[in-house]
C-alpha positions as CSV (number, residue, x, y, z in Angstrom):
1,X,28.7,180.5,78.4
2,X,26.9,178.1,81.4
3,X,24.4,175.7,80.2
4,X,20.6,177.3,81.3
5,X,18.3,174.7,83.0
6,X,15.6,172.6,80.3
7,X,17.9,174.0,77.0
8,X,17.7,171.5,74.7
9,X,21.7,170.8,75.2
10,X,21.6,170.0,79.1
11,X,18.4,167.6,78.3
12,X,20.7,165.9,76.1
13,X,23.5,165.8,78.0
14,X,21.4,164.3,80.9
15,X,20.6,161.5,78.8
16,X,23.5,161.0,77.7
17,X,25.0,160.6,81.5
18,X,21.7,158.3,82.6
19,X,22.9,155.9,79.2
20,X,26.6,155.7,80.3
21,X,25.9,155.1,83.6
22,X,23.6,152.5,82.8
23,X,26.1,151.1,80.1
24,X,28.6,151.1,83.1
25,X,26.4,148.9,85.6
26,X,24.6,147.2,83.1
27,X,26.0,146.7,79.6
28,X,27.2,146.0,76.9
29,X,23.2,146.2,76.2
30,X,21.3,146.8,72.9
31,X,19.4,150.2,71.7
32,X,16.0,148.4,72.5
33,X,17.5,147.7,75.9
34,X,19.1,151.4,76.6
35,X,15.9,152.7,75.5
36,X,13.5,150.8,77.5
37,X,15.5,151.6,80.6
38,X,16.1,155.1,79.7
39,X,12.8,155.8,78.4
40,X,13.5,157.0,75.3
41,X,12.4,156.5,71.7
42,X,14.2,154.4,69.6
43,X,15.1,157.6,67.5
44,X,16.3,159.3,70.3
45,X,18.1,156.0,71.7
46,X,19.9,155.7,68.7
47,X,20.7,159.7,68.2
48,X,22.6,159.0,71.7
49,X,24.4,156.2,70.8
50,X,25.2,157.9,67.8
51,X,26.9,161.3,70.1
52,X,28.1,158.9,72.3
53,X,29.8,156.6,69.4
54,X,31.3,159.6,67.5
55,X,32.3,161.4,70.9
56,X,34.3,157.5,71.6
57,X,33.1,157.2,74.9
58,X,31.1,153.5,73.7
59,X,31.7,151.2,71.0
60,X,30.2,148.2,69.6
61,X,30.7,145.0,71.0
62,X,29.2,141.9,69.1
63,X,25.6,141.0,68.7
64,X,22.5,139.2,70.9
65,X,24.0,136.8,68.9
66,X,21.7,133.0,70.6
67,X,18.7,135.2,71.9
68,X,15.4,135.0,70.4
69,X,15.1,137.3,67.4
70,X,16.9,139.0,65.0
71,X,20.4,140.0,66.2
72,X,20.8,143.2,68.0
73,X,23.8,145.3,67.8
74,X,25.2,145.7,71.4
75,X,27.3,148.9,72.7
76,X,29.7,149.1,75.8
77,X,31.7,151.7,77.4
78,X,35.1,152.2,75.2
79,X,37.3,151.6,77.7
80,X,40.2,152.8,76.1
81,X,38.7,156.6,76.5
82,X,40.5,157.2,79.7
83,X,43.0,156.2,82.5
84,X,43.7,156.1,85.6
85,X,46.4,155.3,88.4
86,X,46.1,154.4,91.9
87,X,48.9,153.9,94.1
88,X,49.1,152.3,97.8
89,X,51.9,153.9,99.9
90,X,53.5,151.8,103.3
91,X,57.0,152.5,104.7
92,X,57.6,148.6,102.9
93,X,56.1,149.5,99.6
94,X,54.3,151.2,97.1
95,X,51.8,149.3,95.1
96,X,50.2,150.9,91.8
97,X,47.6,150.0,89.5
98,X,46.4,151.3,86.3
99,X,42.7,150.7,85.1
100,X,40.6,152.2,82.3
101,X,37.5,153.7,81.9
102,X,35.2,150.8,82.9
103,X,37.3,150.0,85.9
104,X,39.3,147.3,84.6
105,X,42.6,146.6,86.1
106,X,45.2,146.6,82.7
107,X,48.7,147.0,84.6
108,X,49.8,146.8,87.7
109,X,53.3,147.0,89.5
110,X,54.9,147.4,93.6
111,X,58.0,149.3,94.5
112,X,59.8,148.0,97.5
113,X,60.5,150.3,99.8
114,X,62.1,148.8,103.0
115,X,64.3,150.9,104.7
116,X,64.2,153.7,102.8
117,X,65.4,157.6,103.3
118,X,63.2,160.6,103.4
119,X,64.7,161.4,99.8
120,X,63.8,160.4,96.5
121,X,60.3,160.2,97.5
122,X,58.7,162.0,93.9
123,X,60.9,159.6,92.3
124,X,60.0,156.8,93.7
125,X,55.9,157.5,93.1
126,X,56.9,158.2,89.3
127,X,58.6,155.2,88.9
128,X,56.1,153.2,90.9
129,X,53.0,155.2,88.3
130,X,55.6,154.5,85.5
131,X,56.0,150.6,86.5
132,X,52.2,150.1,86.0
133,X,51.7,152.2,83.3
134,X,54.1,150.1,81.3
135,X,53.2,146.7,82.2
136,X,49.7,148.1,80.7
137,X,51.3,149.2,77.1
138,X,50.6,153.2,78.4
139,X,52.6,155.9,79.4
140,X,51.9,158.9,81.6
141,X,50.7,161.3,79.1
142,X,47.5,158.4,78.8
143,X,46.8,158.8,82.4
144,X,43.7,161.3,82.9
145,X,43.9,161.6,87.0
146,X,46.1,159.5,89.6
147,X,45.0,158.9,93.0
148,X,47.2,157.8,96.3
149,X,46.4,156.1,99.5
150,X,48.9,156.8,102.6
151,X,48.7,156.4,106.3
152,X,47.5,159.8,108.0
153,X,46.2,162.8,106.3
154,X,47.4,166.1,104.9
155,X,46.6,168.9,106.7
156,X,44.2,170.9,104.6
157,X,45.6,174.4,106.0
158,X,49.4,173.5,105.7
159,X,49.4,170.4,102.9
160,X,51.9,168.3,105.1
161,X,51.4,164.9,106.6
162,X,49.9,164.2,109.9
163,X,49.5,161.5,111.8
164,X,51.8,159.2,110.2
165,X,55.2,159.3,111.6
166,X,56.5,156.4,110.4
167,X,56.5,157.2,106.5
168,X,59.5,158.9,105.9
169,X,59.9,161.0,103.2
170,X,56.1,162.1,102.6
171,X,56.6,165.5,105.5
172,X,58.3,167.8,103.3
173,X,56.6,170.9,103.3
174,X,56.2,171.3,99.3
175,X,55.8,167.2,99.1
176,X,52.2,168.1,97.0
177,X,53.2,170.5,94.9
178,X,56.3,168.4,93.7
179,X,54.1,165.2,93.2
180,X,51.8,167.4,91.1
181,X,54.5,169.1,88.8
182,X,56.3,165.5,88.3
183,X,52.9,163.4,87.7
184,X,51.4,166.5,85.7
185,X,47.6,165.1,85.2
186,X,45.6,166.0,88.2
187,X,46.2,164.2,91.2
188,X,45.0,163.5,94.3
189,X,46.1,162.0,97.7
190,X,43.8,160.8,100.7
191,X,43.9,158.6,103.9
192,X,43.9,154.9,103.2
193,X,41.5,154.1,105.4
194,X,39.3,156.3,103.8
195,X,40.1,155.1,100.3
196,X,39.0,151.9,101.7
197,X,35.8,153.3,102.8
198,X,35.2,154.6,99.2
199,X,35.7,151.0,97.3
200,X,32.9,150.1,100.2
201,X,30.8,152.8,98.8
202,X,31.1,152.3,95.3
203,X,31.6,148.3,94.8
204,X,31.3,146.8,98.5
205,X,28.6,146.9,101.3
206,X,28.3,150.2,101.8
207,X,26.4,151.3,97.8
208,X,23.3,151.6,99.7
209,X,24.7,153.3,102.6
210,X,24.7,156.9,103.5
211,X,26.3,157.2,107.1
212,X,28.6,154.2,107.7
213,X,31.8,153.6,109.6
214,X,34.8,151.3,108.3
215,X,37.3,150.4,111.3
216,X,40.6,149.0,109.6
217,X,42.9,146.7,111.8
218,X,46.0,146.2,110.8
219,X,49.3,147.0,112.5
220,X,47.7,150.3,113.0
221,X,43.8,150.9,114.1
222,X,42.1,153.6,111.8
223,X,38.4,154.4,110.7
224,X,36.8,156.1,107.7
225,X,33.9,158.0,108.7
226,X,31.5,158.8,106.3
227,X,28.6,161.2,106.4
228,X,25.8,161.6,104.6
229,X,27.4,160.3,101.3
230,X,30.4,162.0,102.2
231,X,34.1,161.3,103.8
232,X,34.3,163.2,107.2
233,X,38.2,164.4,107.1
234,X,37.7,167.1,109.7
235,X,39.2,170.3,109.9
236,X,43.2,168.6,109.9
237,X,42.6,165.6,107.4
238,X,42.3,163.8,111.3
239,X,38.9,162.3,111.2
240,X,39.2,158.6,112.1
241,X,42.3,158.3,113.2
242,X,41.3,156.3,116.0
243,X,44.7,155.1,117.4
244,X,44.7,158.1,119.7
245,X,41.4,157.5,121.4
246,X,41.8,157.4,124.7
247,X,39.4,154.1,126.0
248,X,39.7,152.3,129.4
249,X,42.2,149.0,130.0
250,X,44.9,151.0,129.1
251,X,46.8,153.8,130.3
252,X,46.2,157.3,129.1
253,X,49.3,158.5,126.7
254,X,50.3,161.7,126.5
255,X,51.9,163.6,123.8
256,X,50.3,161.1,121.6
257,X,51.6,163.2,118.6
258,X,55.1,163.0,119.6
259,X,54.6,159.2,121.0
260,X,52.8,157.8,117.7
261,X,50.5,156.2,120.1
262,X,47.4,156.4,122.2
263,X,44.6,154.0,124.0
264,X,42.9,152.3,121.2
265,X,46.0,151.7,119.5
266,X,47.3,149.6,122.7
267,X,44.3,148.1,123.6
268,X,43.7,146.5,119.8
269,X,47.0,147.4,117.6
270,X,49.1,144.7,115.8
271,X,51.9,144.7,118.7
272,X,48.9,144.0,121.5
273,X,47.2,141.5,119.4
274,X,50.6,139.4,119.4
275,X,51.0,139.3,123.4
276,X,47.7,138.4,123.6
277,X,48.1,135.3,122.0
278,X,50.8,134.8,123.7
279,X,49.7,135.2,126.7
280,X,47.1,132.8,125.5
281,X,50.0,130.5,124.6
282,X,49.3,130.4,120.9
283,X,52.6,131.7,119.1
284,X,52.1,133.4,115.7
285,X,54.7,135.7,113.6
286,X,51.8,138.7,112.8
287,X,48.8,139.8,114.0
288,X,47.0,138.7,111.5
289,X,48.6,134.9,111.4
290,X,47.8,135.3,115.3
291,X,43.8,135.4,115.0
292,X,43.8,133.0,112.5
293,X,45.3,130.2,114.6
294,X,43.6,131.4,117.4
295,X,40.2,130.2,115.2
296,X,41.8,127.0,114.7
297,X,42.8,126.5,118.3
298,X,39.8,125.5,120.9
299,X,40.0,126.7,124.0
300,X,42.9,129.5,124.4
301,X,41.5,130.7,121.2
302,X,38.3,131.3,121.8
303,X,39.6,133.4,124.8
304,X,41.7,135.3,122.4
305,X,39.0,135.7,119.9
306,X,36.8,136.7,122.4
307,X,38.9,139.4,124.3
308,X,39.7,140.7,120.7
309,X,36.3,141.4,120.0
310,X,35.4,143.0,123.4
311,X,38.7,145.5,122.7
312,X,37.0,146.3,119.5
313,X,33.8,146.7,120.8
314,X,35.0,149.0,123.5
315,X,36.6,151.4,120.7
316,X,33.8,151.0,118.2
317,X,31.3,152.2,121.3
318,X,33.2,155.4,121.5
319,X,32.6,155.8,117.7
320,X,29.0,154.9,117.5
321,X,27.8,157.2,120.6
322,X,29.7,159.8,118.6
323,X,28.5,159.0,115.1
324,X,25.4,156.8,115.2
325,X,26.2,155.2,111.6
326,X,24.1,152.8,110.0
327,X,26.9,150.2,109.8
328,X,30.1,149.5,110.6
329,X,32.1,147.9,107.7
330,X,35.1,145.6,109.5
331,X,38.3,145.4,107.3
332,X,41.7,145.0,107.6
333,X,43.5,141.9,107.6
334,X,44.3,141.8,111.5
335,X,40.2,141.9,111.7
336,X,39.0,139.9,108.5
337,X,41.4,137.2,109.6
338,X,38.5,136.2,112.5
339,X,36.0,136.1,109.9
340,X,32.5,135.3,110.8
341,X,33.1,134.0,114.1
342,X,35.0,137.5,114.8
343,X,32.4,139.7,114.0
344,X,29.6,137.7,116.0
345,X,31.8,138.5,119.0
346,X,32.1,142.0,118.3
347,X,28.1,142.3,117.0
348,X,27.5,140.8,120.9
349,X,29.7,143.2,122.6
350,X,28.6,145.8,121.2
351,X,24.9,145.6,121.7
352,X,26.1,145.5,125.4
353,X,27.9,148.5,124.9
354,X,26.2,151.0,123.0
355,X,22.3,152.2,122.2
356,X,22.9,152.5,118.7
357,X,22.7,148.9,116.8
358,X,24.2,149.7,113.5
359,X,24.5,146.8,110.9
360,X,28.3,145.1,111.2
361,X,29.6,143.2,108.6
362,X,33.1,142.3,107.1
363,X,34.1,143.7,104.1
364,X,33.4,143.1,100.7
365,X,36.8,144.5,99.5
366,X,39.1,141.4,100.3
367,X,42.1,142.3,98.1
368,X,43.7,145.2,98.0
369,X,41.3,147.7,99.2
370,X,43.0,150.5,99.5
371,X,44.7,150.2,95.9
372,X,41.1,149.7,94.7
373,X,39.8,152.6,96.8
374,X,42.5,154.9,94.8
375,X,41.4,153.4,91.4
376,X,37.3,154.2,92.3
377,X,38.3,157.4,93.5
378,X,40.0,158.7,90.2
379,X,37.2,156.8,87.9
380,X,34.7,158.8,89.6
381,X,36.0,162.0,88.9
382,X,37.3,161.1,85.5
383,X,34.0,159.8,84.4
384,X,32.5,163.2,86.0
385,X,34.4,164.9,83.7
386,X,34.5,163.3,80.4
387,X,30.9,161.8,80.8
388,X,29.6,165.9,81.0
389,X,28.7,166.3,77.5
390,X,27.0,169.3,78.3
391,X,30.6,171.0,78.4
392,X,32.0,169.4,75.4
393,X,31.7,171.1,71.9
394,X,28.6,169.9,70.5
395,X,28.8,166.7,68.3
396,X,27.6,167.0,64.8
């Protein structure tokens, strides 16, 4: 039977969620503490600690042991209530990572992948889940929800990859529902770029942020749009995949689908990165080891620095006249490589370019972003779940 509004139960239950949340962001903290921020009695304070306690979603964790005062018992989320996986998928690799209820990384492991065939592919995500999971002491059957980051997006209307040619092995047509029947827990997979986007949200610039952009440069160029609070996917899962915007200084591709390749992609990929250093005579392996000696190189660097920030600019004009975000989160490590003096350049262009003057800033999220994007992703939901006392038998 559905909780009615104001019933004692759902007032509980309210309280209950406004404690852990504050225990999350906050704690460990005392009753005194929880109740002054909660504004609740004492009695009530410590009738919710008592729920919360028996229900072993917190624990206690030492005293105020030094402060001024008699000792106060302090309480912290137990973080051994749940877990949960997230996994980074590139044609070189998958990377996994389990963490616990409070967010704490416990076990992590990466899969190489180089080379691989389209086969084995459910295989390889168990054993890359399994490979975490053990390193943390756990097994599968501990995990509550996993969570998986690839290039492209499925297709909403036909659940098979899009926009990511080059990951073979993740187009078969049943790929989800096999992931699902091997992994069993509830599982979810999204865009990388956009599970970059979401660590911004949740422990990077963007908290405070309800329209924002994240433009990711790596080999590939991609963007996470989000909109009020929300990730834009559009209608295919193809929201922000910017590679294929057509932009001037570069010829217009056709057939991009088929071609895996469009303007913004050749104007500011890794592959054009490289020749433009070394047209700049500044040799480099990657893209990435590229802008970072072109920093350390006077002269023919700051030409490549600054012609790298007016390609950017001219892409990231496009997707401000379009979206008018707030900011623009840079990430990436093609882009963070430039650092400061990077996003100065690109700030200045695109003031030049564009009405709009969003906020731009690098990202917060320096390692691993999209593996910690898949972790904050399944700890939301997890804690959405097991944090709603209101749907759990009542606690005596």
């Amino acid at each position: 039977m559905a909780t009615t509004p104001g019933t004692p139960r759902l007032l509980r239950a309210m309280n209950d969620r406004a404690a852990l949340d504050l225990l999350l962001s906050q704690g460990p903290l005392s009753r005194t503490t929880l109740g002054h921020l909660t504004g609740l009695s004492k009695p009530t304070a410590s009738q919710l600690l008592a729920r919360l306690e028996a229900a072993n979603l917190v624990r206690a964790s030492g005293t105020t042991a030094g402060r001024p005062g008699p000792n106060a018992q302090l309480y912290e989320i137990n973080g051994n209530a749940a877990y949960v996986a997230g996994l980074d998928v590139t044609p070189a690799r998958i990377r996994s990572a389990i963490a616990d209820l409070t967010g704490k990384v416990v076990g992590s492991y990466e899969l190489p992948t180089p080379g691989r065939s389209a086969k084995g592919t459910v295989e390889r995500v168990v054993k890359a889940i399994e490979g975490a999971a053990g390193e943390a002491g756990l097994n599968r059957a501990n995990l509550h929800r996993v969570s998986i980051g690839t290039p492209g997006g499925f297709d909403p209307t036909t659940g098979r990859l899009r926009y990511a040619t080059h990951l073979p092995g993740w187009h078969a047509p049943h790929l989800l529902e096999e992931l699902a029947a091997a992994i069993v827990v509830p599982l979810e997979v999204e865009n990388d770029v956009n599970l970059a986007a979401v660590a911004e949200r949740q422990v990077g610039h963007a908290q405070e942020s309800e329209n924002f952009v994240l433009l990711w440069g790596e080999e590939g160029i991609g963007a996470a749009i989000v909109v009020n609070g929300r990730l834009h996917r559009g209608a295919t899962g193809g929201a922000g995949e910017v590679a294929f915007l057509p932009l001037p200084g570069t010829p217009l591709v056709r057939n991009v689908g088929r071609n895996n390749a469009g303007g913004f992609q050749e104007l500011a990929g890794g592959e054009p990165v490289l020749a433009l250093a070394r047209a700049h005579g500044i040799k480099a392996r990657t893209p990435e080891s590229a802008i970072a000696a072109a920093l350390a190189t006077p002269g023919a660097g700051d030409a490549v620095l600054s012609e790298f920030a007016h390609r950017l600019a001219v892409g990231l004009a496009a997707i401000v006249a379009v979206v008018d975000p707030e900011l623009i989160v840079l990430a990436g490590g093609v882009i963070t490589a430039g650092g400061e003096r990077l996003r100065g350049l690109v700030q200045d262009e695109l003031a030049d370019l564009a009405v709009p003057r969003p906020r731009l800033l690098m990202t917060a999220i320096h390692l691993d972003p999209v593996l910690s994007g898949a972790l904050q992703s399944a700890l939301s939901a997890t804690r959405d779940e097991i944090f709603d006392t209101a749907s759990s038998p009542p606690i005596s």
